[in-house]
C-alpha positions in Angstrom: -8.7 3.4 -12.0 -9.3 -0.4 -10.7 -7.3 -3.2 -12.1 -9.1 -5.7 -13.9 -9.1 -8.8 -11.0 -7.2 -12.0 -11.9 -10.6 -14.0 -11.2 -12.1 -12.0 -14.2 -9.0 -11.7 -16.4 -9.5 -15.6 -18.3 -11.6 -17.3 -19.9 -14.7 -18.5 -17.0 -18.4 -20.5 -17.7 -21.1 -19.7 -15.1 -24.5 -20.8 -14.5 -27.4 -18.1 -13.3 -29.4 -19.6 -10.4 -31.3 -17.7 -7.4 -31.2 -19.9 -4.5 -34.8 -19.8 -4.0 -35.1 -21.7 -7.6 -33.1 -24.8 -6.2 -35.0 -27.7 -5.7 -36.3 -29.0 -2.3 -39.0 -30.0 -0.6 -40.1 -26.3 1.2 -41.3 -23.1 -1.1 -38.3 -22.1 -1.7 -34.5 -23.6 -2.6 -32.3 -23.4 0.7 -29.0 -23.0 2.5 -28.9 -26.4 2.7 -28.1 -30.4 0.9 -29.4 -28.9 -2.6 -26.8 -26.8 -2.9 -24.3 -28.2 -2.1 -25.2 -30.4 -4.3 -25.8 -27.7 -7.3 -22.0 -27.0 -6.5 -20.7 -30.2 -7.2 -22.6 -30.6 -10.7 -20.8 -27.0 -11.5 -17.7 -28.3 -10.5 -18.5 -31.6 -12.6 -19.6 -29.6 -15.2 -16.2 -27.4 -15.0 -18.4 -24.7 -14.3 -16.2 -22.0 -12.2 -18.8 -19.5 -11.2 -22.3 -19.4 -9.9 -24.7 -16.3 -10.4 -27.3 -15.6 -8.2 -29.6 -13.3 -7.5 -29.6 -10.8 -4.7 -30.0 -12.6 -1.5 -32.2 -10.0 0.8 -35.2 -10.3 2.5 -38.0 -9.4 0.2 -41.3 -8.2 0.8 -44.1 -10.3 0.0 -44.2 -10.2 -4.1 -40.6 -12.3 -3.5 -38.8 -9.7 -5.9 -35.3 -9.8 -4.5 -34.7 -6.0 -5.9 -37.6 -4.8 -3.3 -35.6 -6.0 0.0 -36.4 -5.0 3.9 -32.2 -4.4 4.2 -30.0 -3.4 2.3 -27.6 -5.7 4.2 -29.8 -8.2 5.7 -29.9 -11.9 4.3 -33.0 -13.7 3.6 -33.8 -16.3 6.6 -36.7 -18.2 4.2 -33.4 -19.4 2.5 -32.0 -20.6 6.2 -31.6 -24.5 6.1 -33.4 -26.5 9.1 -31.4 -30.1 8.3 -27.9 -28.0 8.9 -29.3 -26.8 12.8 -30.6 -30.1 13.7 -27.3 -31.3 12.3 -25.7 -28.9 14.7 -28.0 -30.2 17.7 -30.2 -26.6 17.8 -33.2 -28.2 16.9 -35.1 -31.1 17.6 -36.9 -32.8 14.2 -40.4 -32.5 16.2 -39.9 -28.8 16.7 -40.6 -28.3 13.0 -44.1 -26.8 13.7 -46.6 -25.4 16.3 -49.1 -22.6 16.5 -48.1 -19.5 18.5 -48.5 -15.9 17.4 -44.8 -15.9 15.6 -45.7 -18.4 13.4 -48.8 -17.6 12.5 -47.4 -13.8 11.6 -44.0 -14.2 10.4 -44.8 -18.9 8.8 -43.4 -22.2 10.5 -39.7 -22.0 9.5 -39.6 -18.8 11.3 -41.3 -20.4 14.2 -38.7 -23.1 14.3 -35.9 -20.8 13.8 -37.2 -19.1 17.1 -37.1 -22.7 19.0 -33.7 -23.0 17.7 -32.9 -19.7 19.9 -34.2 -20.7 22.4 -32.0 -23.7 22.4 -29.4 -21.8 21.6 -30.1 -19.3 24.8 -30.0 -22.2 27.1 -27.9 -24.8 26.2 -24.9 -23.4 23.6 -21.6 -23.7 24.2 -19.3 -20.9 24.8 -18.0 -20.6 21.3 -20.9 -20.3 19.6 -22.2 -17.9 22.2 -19.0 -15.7 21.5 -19.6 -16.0 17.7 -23.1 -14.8 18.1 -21.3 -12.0 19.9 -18.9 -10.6 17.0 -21.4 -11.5 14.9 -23.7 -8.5 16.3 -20.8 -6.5 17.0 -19.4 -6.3 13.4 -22.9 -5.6 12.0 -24.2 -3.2 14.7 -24.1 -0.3 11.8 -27.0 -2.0 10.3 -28.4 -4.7 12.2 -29.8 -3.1 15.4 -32.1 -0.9 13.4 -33.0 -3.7 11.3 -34.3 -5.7 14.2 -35.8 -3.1 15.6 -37.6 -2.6 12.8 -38.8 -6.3 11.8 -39.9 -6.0 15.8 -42.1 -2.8 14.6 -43.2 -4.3 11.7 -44.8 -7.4 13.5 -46.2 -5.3 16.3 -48.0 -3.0 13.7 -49.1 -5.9 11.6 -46.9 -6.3 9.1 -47.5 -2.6 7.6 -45.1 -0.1 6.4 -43.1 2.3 8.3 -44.6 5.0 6.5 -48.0 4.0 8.5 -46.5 3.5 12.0 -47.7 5.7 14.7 -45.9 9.1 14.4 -43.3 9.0 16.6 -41.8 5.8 15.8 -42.4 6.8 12.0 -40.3 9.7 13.1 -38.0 8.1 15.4 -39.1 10.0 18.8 -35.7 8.9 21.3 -37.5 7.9 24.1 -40.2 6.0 22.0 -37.4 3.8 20.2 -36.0 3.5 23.8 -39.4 1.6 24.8 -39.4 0.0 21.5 -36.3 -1.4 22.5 -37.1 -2.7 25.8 -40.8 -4.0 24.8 -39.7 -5.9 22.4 -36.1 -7.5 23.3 -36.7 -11.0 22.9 -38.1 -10.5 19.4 -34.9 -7.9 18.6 -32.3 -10.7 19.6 -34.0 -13.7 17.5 -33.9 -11.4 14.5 -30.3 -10.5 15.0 -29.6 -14.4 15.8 -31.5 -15.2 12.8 -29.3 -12.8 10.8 -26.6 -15.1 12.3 -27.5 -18.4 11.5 -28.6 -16.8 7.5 -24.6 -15.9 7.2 -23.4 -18.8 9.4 -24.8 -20.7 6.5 -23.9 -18.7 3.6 -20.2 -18.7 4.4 -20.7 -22.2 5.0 -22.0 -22.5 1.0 -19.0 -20.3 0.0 -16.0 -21.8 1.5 -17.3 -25.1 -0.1 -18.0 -23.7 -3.2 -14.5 -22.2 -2.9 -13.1 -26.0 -2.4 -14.5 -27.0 -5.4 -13.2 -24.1 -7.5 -16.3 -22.8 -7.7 -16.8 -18.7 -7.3 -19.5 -16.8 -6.2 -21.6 -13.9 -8.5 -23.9 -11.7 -6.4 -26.0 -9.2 -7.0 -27.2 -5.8 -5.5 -30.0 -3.4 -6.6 -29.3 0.0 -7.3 -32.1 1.3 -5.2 -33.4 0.4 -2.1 -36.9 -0.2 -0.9 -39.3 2.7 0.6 -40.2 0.4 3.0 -37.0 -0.9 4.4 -34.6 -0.6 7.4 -32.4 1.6 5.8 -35.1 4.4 4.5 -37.2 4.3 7.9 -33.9 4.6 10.5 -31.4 6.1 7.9 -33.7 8.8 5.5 -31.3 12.0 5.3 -29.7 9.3 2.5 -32.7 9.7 0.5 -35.1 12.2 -1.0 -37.8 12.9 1.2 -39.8 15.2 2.4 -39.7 16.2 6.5 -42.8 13.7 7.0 -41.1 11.3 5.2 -42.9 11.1 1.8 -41.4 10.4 -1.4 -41.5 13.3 -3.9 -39.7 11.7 -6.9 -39.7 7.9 -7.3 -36.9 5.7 -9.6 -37.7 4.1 -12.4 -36.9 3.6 -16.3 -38.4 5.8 -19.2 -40.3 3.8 -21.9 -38.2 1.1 -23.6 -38.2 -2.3 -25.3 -40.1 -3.9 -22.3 -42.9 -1.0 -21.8 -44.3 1.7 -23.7 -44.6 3.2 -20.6 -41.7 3.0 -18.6 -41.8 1.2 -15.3 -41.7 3.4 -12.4 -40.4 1.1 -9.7 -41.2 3.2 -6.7 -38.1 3.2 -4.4 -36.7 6.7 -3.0 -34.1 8.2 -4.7 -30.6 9.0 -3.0 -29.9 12.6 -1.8 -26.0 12.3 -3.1 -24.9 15.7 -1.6 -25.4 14.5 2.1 -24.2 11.2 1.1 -21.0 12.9 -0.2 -20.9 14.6 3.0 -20.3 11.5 4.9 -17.9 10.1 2.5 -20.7 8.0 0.9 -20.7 5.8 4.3 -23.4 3.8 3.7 -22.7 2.8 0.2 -19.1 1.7 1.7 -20.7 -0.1 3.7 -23.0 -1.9 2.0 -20.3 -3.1 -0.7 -18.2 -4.4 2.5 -21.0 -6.6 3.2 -21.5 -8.1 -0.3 -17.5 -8.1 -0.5 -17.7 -10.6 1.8 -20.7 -12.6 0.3 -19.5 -13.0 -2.8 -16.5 -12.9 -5.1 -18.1 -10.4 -7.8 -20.7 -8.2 -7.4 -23.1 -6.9 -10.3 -24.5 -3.5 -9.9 -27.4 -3.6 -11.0 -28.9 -0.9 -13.3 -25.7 0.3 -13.1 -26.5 4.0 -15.3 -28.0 5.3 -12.3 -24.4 5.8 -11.2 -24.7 8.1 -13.9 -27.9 9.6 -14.1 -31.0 8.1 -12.9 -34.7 8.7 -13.6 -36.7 10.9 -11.2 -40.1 10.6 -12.0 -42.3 12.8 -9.5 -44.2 10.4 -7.1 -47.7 11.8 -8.0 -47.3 10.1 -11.8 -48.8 6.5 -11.9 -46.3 5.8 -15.0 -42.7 6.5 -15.4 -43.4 8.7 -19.2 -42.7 12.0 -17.1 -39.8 11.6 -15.6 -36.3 13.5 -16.3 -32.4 12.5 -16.0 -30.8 13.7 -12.9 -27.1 13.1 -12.6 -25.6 11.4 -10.3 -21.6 11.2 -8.5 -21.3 8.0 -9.8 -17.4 8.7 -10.6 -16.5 9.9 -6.6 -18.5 7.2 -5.2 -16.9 4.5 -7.2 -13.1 5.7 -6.1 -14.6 6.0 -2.1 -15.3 2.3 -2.5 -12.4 1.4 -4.4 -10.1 3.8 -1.9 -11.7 1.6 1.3 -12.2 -1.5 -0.1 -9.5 -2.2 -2.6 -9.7 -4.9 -5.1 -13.4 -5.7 -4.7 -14.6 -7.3 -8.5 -17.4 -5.1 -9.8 -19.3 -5.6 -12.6 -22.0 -3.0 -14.4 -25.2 -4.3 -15.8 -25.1 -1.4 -18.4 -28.4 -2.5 -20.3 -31.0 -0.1 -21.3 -30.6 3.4 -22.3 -26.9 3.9 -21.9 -25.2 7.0 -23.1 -21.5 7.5 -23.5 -21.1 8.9 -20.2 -22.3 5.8 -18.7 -20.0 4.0 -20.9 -16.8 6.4 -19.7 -18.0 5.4 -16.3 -17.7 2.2 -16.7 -14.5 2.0 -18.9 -12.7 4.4 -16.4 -12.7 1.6 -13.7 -12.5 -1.0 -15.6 -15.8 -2.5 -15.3 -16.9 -5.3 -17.1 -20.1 -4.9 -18.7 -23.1 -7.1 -19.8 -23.6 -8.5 -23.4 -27.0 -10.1 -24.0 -27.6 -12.6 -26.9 -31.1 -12.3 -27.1 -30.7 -8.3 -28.1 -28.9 -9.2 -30.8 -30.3 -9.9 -33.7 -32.0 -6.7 -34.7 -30.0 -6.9 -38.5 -27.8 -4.1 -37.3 -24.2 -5.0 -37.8 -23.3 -2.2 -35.2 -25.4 -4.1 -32.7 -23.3 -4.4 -29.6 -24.5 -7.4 -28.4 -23.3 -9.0 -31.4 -20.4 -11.4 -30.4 -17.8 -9.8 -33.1 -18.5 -6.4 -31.3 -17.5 -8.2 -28.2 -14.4 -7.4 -25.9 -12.8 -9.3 -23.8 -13.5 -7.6 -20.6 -17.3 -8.4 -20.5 -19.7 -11.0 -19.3 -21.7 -12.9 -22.1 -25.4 -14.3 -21.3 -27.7 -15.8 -23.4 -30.6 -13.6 -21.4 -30.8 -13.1 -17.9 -33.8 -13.1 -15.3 -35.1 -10.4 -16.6 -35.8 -11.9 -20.7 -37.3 -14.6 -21.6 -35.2 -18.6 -21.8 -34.1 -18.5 -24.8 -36.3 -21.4 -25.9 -39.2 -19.1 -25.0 -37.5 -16.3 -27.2 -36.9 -18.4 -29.9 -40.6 -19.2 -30.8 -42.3 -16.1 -29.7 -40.2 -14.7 -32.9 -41.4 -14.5 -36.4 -40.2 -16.6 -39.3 -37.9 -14.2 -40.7 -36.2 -13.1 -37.7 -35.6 -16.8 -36.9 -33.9 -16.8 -40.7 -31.3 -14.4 -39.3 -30.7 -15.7 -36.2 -29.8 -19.2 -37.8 -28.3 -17.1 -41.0 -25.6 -15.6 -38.3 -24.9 -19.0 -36.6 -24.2 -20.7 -40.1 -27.4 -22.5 -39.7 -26.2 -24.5 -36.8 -27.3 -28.3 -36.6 -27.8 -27.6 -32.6 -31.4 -27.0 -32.0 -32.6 -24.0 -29.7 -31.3 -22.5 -26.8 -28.1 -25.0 -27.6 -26.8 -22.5 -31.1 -27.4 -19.8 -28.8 -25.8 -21.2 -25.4 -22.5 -22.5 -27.8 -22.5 -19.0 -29.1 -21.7 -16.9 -25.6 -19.2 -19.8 -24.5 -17.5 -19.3 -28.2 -17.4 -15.5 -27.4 -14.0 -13.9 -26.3 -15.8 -12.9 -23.2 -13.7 -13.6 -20.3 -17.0 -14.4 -18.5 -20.0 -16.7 -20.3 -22.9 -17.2 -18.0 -25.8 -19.5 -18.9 -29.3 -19.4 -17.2 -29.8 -23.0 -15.7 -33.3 -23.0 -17.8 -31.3 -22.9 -21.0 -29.1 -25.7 -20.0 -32.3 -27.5 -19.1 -33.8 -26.6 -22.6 -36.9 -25.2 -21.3 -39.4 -23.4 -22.7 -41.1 -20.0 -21.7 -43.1 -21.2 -19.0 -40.3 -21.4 -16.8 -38.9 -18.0 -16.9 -38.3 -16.2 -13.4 -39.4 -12.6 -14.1 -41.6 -10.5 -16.5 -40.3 -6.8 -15.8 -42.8 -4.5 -15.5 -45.9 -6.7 -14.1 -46.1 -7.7 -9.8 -47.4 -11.1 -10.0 -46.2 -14.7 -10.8 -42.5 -13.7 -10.6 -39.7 -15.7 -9.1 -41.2 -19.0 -7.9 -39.2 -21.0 -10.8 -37.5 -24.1 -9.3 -35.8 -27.1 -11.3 -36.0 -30.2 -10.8 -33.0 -33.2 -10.7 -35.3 -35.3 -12.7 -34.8 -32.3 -15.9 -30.6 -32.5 -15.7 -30.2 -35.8 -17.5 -26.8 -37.3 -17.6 -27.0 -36.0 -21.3 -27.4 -32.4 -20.6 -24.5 -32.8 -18.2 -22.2 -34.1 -20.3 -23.2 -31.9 -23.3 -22.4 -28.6 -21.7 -19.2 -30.0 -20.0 -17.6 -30.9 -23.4 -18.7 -27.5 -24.4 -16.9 -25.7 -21.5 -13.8 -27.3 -22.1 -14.4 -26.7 -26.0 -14.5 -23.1 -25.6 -11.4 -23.0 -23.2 -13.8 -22.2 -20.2 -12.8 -25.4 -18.2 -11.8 -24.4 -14.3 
């Protein structure tokens, strides 16, 4: 049974905020001033953690639960200030027009000048770091490259499309893959570099400031990743490779349907054959990322739905369990006090519960779920205990501004009925109501402490299009707002 962490064991206020939703002049939020700066307001705010979301390369929807790596960190989040800073890149090196860039976009053309800088002119520590770097991450990394390297050569498609013997991994064809495309194999490992260069960068300063780090990993993988394409006996597939049961969710509160994501399931007896390596493995690397790690749809440690890949919905599926009990005690065994946390939403059964409870686990407590006139509803704050993490909703729901007036008349009465008809307006009731909580942990969407409305939600589960491209602005964090939610931090005993 895991301890319950000394980090998790008081009282802590946290802000959810994916990196990409950081402000900035590119598409998306960086490595880079921004947030830095985003971890000094937390640490003015006496804010003690920071919630993101997971951090992988994603395919091109932008959903970072579909990721190219299981391990591998997202370069469009790279800075390009911080390597001119460090004298890898010249400001007029920003653009140009060769093949990389027009397959792969101009940041990723820069970052390729920046290795070629590097090649030719770094110093010998640097060159060394590069070095361990791609030594301690050969178990994941060399196949990764290789397989971005694939992936431009065959036009960005999946693996599942690639010319049969690289689809099946011939030797001497991955030999000649290896040598054809060498240049392109080291920028992606160097680019790898530079991604967690940065990011441990962003965390010892965050650490200076008192400020944690939440991360977050999804469950499954994507078909079309490293991992599936050089690593498959891990997963359920056929001997050509082809899904025959798919993940997903049955029908529930966000879909009559279900939602049948699509990613291979895991083929837990040869994974318990190899003392669930990869898994291991995988939570090394986000051990050191962050300081807690959310497992996303964290039941499937339980059971998970297998829905059979020819179904276009997720209504036929079944419950197939899973070793969620013997995995858990391999990564505690190996990795020792690594913080976990479940995100046990959804259909959750007492099994998943005893799962949870038997290591410890905190669990997730959503505010938005609970105001369906139950008293037994266990998102209710008085059905809280102290060894979960409150939010007023997460990525996945609404802001609660949004929430609020999407909702009748009478279930607004009973939402104001159970805060004593609060004189806070919406989302500010709801946001003083997790902080209030005897959760250890409070975490509060940056949209609700900017007040905003529905429009600037991040995700709508279940649909493929308009998702995570939210980004705040300075101008929206008044001095007001600031202050507000710092008095309430330190009202609620939350102050770092």
């Amino acid at each position: 049974m895991a301890k319950i962490n000394k980090d998790l064991d008081r009282r802590r206020a946290g802000v959810l905020l994916h990196i990409t939703s950081l402000p900035g002049q590119g598409d998306y939020g960086e490595l880079g001033e921004e947030a830095y700066r985003f971890v000094n307001f937390l640490r003015d705010a006496n804010i003690t953690v920071w919630q993101t979301l997971p951090i992988g390369m994603p395919h091109g929807d932008g959903s970072p639960y579909q990721c190219l790596s299981a391990n591998a960190g997202n370069p469009q989040l790279i800075n390009l200030d911080r390597l001119i800073q460090k004298g890898w890149l010249n400001p007029d090196e920003y653009r140009c027009s060769d093949s990389l860039c027009a397959d792969l976009g101009s940041k990723r053309c820069a970052l390729d000048k920046v290795f070629r800088n590097f090649l030719h002119s770094a110093d010998k520590a640097d060159r060394h770091a590069f070095a361990v770097f791609c030594e301690e991450q050969h178990h994941w990394l060399e196949d990764f490259a290789l397989f971005l390297a694939f992936k431009k050569e065959f036009n960005q498609t999946s693996w599942s499309d690639w010319p049969e013997p690289i689809r099946q991994r011939d030797a001497q064809t991955i030999r000649n893959g290896r040598r054809r495309h060498v240049h392109l194999i080291d920028f992606f490992k160097f680019e790898q570099f530079v991604f967690f260069q940065q990011w441990h960068d962003l965390k010892n300063y965050a650490h200076q400031q008192g400020v944690l780090l939440f991360g977050d990993i999804p469950i499954f993988v994507a078909f079309d990743s490293a991992d599936v394409w050089a690593l498959r006996k891990n997963f359920k597939l056929n001997e050509q490779g082809e899904m025959t049961v798919v993940a997903g969710v049955p029908p529930d509160y966000f879909s009559s349907t279900g939602q049948r994501w699509g990613n291979p399931h895991y083929d837990w007896d040869y994974l318990r054959s190899t003392g669930f390596k990869w898994w291991i493995e995988r939570m090394r690397m986000q051990q050191q990322l962050f300081d807690f790690v959310r497992i996303d749809h964290f039941r499937a440690l339980e059971a998970a739905w297998e829905i059979p890949a020819e179904e276009d919905t997720a209504v036929n599926g079944s419950w197939v369990e899973a070793p969620g009990k013997e995995l858990l005690d391999a990564i505690y065994n190996q990795l020792g006090d690594i913080n976990l946390i479940a995100e046990d939403l959804g259909i959750i059964t007492q099994n998943v519960e005893k799962l949870r409870d038997h290591f410890n686990l905190p669990g997730m407590k959503i505010l938005q779920f609970a105001f369906d006139g139950s008293s037994n509803n266990p998102y209710l704050p008085y059905n809280y205990v102290k060894n979960c993490v409150a939010y007023t909703g997460t990525h996945d729901n609404n802001t609660t501004l949004g929430w609020y007036y999407e909702l009748n008349d009478g279930e607004r009465h009973r939402i104001n009925e159970f805060l004593g008809f609060s004189d806070l307006p919406m989302p500010a009731a709801l946001v003083c109501e997790a902080l209030a909580s005897i959760a250890n942990l409070a975490i509060i969407p940056m949209q609700d402490i900017l007040e905003l409305g529905g429009e600037h939600r991040m995700n709508r589960p279940g649909t493929t299009e308009g998702n995570w491209h939210w980004r705040f602005d300075w101008s929206q964090l008044t001095s007001d707002k600031v202050g507000r939610f710092a008095h309430w931090v330190r009202l609620y005993g939350r102050a770092g």
